[in-house]
Steps between C-alpha positions, in 0.01 A plus 500: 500500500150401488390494104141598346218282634276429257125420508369193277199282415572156470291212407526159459311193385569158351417228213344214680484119350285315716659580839868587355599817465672526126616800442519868774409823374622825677454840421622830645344852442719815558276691643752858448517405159175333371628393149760290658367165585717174468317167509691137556396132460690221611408136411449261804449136315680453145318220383172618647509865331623295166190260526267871527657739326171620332337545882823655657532748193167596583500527831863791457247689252270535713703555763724797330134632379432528868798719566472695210113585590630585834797755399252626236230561796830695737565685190175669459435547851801690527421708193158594675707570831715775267803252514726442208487215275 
């Protein structure tokens, strides 16, 4: 039997080094259930992301700010649209 299908946002960017990608950054919005949002990193190049961690910690902030200014931005559209929070 055919489960729930769910709707979500997802986006995605990366920590670059030159031209190596050092570390992936995902991030999925549940778009039935605003407050639920789950956001993953994995590291690409060891020795690279040790050599940067000041840039590559950077880069995740911004990053999860950019999600979090996103689900904040669903969340009050939906409580102008009479949804729940």
């Amino acid at each position: 039997m055919l489960g729930t299908t769910r709707k979500e946002v997802k986006l995605s960017n990366a920590s670059k080094v030159g031209d190596l990608f050092v570390e992936n950054y995902n991030a999925t919005i549940d778009t039935s259930n605003l407050q639920n949002v789950q956001i993953t990193s994995y590291i690409s190049d060891q020795a690279s992301y040790k050599e940067n961690r000041a840039l590559i910690r950077a880069d995740r902030a911004k990053f999860e700010d950019e999600v979090y200014a996103l689900q904040d931005e669903m969340i009050a559209e939906q409580n102008t649209q009479g949804g729940n929070e």
